[in-house]
VOBA-1610 file (N, C-alpha, C; in pm, whole numbers, padded with zeros to 5 digits, always signed):
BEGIN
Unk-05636+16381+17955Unk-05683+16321+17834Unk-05681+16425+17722Unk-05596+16408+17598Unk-05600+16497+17459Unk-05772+16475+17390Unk-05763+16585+17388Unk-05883+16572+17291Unk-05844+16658+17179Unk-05919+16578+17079Unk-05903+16606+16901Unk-05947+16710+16844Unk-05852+16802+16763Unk-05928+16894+16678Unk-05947+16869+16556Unk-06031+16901+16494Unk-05994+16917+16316Unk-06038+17005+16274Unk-05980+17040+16184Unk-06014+17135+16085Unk-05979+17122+15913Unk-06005+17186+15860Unk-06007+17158+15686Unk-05872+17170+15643Unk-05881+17077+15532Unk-05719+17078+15504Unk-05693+17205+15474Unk-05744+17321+15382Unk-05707+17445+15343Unk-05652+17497+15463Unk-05762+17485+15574Unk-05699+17602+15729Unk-05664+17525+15751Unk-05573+17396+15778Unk-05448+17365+15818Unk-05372+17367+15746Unk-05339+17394+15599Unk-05206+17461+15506Unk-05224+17601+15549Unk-05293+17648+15563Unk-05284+17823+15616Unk-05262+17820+15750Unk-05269+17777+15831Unk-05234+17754+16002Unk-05083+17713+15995Unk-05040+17621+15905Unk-04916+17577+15907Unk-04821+17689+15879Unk-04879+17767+15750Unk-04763+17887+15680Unk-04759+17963+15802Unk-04868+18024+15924Unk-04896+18128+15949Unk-04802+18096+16094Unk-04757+17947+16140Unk-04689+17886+16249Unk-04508+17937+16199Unk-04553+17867+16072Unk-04372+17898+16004Unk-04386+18062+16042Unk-04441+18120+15959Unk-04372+18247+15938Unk-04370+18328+16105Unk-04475+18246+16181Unk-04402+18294+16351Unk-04277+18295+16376Unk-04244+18122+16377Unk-04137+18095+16424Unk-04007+18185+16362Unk-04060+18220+16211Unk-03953+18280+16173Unk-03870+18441+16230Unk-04036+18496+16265Unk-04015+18603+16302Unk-03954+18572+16457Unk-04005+18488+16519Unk-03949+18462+16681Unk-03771+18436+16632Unk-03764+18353+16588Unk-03566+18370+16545Unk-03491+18506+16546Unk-03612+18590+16464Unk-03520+18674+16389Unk-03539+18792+16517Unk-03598+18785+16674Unk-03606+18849+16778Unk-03492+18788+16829Unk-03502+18671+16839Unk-03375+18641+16893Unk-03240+18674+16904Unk-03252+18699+16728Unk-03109+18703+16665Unk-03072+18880+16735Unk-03210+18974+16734Unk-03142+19089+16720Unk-03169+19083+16877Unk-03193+18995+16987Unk-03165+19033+17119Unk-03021+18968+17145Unk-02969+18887+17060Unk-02882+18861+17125Unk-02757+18954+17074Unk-02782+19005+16973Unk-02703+19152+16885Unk-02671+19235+17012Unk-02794+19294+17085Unk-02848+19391+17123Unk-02741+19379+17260Unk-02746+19218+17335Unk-02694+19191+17464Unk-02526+19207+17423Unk-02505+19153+17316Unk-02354+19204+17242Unk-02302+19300+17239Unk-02374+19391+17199Unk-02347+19560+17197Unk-02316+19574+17329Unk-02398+19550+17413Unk-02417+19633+17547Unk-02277+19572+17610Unk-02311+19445+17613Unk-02110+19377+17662Unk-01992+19458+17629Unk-02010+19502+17466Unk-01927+19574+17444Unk-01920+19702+17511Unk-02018+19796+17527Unk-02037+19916+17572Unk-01990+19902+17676Unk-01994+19841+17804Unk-01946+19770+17926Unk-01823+19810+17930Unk-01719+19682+17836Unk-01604+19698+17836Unk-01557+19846+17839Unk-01612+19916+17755Unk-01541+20063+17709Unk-01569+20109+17814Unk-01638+20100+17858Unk-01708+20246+17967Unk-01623+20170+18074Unk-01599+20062+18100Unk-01522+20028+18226Unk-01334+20063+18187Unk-01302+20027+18028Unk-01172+20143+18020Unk-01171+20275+18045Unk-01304+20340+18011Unk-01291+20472+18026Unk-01263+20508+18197Unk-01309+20438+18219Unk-01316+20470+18425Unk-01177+20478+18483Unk-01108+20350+18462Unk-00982+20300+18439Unk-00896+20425+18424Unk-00937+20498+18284Unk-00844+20590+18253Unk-00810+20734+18344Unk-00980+20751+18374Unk-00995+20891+18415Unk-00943+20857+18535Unk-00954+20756+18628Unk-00911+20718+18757Unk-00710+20744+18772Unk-00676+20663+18654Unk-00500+20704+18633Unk-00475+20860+18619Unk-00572+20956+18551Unk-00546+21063+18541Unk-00571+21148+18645Unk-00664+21121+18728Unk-00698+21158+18864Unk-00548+21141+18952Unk-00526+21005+18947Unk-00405+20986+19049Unk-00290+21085+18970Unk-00246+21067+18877Unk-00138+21174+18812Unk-00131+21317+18856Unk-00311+21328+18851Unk-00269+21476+18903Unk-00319+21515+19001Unk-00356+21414+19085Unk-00349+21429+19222Unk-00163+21423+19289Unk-00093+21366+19220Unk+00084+21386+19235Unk+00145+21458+19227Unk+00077+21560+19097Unk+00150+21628+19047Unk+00111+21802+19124Unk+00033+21767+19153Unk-00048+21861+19253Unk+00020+21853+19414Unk-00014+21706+19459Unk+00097+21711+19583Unk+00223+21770+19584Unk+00306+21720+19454Unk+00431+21773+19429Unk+00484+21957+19415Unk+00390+21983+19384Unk+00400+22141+19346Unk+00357+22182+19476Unk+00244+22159+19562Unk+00274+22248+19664Unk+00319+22236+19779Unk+00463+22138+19814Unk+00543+22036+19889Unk+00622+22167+19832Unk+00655+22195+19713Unk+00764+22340+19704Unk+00733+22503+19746
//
């Protein structure tokens, strides 16, 4: 069962602004967590090229190393 509140119109125009300007601020967390999860995706990608790379350069000169002392 709801039961009723009231309160004065003044503190419910001030309860109302003070709901908005939450919600506003809750958006604007949003906005910069979902920035934040963006970045990091990106960071991801790179750091998983970088691995990529050092791994090809590893094998290169792990070859080039076999090769030289095969002579």
């Amino acid at each position: 069962m709801k039961s009723s509140v009231f309160i004065r119109i003044d503190r419910y125009k001030e309860l109302s602004e003070v709901i908005k300007q939450i919600r506003s601020k809750l958006e604007d967390a949003k906005q910069a967590l979902k920035k934040a999860k963006d970045l990091k995706s990106q960071e991801d990608a790179e750091l998983e090229n970088w691995q990529t790379e050092l791994a090809s350069v590893e094998q290169k000169l792990d070859e080039i190393s076999e090769a030289i002392t095969e002579k």
